[in-house]
N, C-alpha and C positions, 0 to 999 in steps of 0.2 A: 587142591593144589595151591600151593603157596608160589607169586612170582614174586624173584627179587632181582632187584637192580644190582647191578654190581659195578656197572659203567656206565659212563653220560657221554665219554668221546666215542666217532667210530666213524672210520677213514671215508666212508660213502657221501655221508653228510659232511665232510670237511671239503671233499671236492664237488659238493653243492648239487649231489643227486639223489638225495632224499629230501628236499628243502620240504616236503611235508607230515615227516617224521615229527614223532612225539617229541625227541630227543634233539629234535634240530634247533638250536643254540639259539636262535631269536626268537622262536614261539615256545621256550621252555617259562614256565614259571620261577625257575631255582633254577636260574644260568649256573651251572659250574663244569665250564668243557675241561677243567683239571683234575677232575673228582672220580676218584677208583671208592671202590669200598675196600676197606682194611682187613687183615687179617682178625684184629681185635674188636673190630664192629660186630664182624662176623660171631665171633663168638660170644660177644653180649648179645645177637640175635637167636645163636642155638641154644642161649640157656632160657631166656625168653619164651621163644618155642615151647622148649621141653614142660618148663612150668604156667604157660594156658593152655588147659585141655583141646577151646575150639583149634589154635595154630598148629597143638601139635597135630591132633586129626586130620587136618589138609596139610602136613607135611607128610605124614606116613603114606598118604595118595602119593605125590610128589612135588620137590622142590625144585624149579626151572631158573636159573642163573640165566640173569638176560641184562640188556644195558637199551639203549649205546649199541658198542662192540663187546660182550660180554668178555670174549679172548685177548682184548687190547688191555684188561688190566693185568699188573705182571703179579699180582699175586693170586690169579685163580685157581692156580691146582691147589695153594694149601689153603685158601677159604672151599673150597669146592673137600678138603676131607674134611675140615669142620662140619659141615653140614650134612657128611653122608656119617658121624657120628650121631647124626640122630634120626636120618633115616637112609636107605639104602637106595631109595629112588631117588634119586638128583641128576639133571640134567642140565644142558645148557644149549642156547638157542645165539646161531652165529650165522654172518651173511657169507662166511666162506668166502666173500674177495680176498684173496691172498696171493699176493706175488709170487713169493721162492718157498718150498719148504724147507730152506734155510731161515725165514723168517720165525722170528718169536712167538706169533702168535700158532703158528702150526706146530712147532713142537711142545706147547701148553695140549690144545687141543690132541694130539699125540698121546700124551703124556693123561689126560684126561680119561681118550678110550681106553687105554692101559689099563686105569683103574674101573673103569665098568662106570663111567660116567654117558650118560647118551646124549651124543650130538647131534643136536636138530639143525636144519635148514630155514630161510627164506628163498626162493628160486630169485633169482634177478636177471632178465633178459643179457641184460648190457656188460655183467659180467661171466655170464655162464662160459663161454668160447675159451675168456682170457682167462678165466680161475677155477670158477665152480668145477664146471664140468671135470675137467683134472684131477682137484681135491675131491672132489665126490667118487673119482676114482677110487683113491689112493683111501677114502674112512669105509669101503667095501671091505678092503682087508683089514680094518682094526675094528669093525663093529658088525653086529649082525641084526640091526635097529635101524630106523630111522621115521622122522616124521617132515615133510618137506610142505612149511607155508606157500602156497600161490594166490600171492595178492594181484589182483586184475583189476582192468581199468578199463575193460571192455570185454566183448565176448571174443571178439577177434585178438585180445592179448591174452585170454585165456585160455582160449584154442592154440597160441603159438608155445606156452608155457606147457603145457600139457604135451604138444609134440616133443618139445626139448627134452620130455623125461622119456616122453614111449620109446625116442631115438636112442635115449642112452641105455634103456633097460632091455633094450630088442638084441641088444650083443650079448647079453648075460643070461645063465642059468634061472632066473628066476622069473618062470613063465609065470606065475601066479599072479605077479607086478604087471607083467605085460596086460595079460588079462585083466586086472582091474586101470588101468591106461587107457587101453582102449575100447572099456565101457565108456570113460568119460570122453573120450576121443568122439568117437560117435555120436552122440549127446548132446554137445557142443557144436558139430557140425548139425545136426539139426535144427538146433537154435537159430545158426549161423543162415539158412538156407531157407527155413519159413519163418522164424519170426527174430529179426534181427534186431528188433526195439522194443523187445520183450522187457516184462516187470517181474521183479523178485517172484513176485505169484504163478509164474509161467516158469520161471526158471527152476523154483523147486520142483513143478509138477511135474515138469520132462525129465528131470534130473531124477525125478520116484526115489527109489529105495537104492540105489545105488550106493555100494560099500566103501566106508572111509579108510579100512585096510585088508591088506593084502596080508597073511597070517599064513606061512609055514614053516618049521623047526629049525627050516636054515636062513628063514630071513624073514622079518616082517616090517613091513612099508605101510607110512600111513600120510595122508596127501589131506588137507587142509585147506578148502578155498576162502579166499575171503575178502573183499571188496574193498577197493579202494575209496578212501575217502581225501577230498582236500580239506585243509587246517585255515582261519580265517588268519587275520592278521592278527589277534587281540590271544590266537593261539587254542580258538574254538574249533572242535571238528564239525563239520556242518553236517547236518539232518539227513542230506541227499547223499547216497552213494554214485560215485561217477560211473559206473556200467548200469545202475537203475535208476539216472536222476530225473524220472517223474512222479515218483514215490518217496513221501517223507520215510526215512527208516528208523521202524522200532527196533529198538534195543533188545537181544534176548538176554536179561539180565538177571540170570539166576536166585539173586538177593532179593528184588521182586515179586520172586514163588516163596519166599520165606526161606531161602538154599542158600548157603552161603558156598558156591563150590570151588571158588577161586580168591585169595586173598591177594593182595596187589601191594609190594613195602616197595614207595618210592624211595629215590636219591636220599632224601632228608627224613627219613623214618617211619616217615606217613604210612598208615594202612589204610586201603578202603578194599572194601568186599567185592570186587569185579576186576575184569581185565580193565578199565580206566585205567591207563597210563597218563593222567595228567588231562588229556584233551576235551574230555566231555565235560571237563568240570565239575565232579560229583562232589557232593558238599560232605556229606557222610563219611567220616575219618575216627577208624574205629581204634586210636591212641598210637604214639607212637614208638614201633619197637625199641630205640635205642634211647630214648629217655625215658619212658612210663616204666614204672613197677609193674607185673602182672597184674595186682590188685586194679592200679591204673586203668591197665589196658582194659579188663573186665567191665569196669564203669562206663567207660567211653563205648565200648561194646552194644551196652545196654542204651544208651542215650542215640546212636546211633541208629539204634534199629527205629528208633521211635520217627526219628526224621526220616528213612527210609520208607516207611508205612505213611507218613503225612506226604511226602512226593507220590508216594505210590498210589494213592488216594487221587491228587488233583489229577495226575496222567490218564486213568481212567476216566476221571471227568471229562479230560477235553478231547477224550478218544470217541466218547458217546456223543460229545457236542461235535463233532468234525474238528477237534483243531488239535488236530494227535501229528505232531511232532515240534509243540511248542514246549520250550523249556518251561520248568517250575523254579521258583525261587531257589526249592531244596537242592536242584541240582541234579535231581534225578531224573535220566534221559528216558524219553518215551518208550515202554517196553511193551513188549507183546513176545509170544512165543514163536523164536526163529528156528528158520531153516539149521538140520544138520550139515549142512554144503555151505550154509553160510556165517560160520561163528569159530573162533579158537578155542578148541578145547582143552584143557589138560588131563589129556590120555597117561595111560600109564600102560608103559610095555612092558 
């Protein structure tokens, strides 16, 4: 999958309730809370794409339009058909806080599933009541997809996130949903009731084999857990996750099996090979779309992997010495093979 930025503003973070979001304006590396991406960026990045083999390959997977507010730039529908020019899977991932659907950014979003673009979720407690829940309404009849992030910050906010969906999906036709809800419903309450200060290792094991979607012809759901972490001041994500903070947390970092399955084009053109959005600090930056030549980009590609494998290398070291989740010079964050209940993946529906 290919993640691109397409926005660095977005109204959550402006009234100062994501203060530890990637994108949150004083812990950004590349402040630019004015910065949309262009229609014309856009298209020096799908011809790019199209001419390096690895880009285009994880775009044909799919391409996820994210920011910021990825719907707060006003020209997403017509970068959003540039890019389904080169492939047909594009998506885009939005927090759904919307006041009115008189509002601009819902009739983009409108106008998006129109054309067979899929809108993804993050749940957010604090606006589900006022917005979500409504507009999650209202993309039931424009979409028959959907994939909804639940970032938690305890096991008690993930048990309340996970009710807010069973709640909404218990009035509707699609008992398949319900059914996969209230596996993790259950689940959760078990956690909740023997072991409340449980470690990532307990949490997978209860959590077993339990389905990340719900799949039938008239609707498929796919639900996303994923840990919250706090951002330092200097605009580092710390090691510890806040619902498992007495376990350093290893990275599942695909590009450390040799996989490159997620490419990451920040704000300013940057690639790096992971979900890294800015915060882990990964040194490895594999050219940049919008000034490198494909030629370019290849090169940096190749030199890249080689600092990859050098971080990849000391993290093993200090995993066998006990000192596994100390940063490496390279940048590359301590990995180990993670939980499916605990990582973003770019699914393709």
């Amino acid at each position: 999958m290919l993640s691109i930025f397409v926005e660095t503003s977005c109204n959550r973070y402006n009234r100062d309730e994501c203060e530890f979001c990637h994108v949150y304006e004083p812990l950004m590396e590349h402040p630019v809370s004015e910065w949309h991406l262009t229609v014309q960026q856009a298209q020096v990045m799908a011809d790019k794409i199209q001419n390096v083999e690895a880009l285009n390959s994880l775009a044909q997977q799919e391409i996820n339009l994210t920011g910021g507010e990825a719907s707060q730039n006003p020209d997403i529908v017509e970068i959003s058909k540039v890019f389904q020019s080169v492939t047909p899977h594009v998506c885009l991932h939005t927090n759904l806080d919307i006041l009115s659907k008189k509002s601009q950014r819902w009739q983009r979003l409108v106008e998006l599933m129109e054309r067979d673009v899929r809108i993804d979720i993050t749940l957010y407690p604090t606006a589900w009541e006022r917005s979500q829940k409504y507009f999650l309404e209202e993309m039931l009849k424009l979409q028959s997809k959907l994939i909804v992030n639940v970032v938690f910050e305890s096991l008690a906010d993930l048990q309340n996130q996970i009710g807010l969906l069973l709640n909404f999906f218990q009035n509707k036709s699609f008992i398949h949903v319900t059914e996969l809800l209230q596996s993790y419903a259950e689940k959760v309450a078990i956690l909740i009731e023997k072991h409340p200060n449980c470690d990532e290792k307990l949490f997978t094991v209860i959590m077993g084999d339990t389905e990340a979607f719900a799949n039938k012809p008239e609707y498929i759901f796919g639900i996303s857990l994923l840990p919250a972490f706090s951002i330092d001041k200097n605009g580092y994500r710390e090691m510890t996750s806040l619902p498992f903070p007495r376990d350093r947390y290893l990275i599942g970092c695909p590009a450390a099996r040799g996989s490159i399955d997620i490419m990451t084009v920040q704000q300013n053109g940057e690639m790096t090979p992971c979900c890294d959005v800015g915060n882990l600090k990964c040194q490895p930056k594999f050219g940049n779309i919008l000034q490198d030549s494909p030629k370019e980009i290849m090169g940096k590609m190749e030199g890249s992997m080689k600092i990859l494998a050098s971080g990849i290398s000391k993290n093993h070291e200090n995993i066998k010495s006990g000192r596994a989740g100390e940063q490496v010079e390279e940048g590359i964050p301590p990995t180990k093979k993670t939980s499916t209940h605990l990582r973003k993946r770019g699914w393709r529906l």
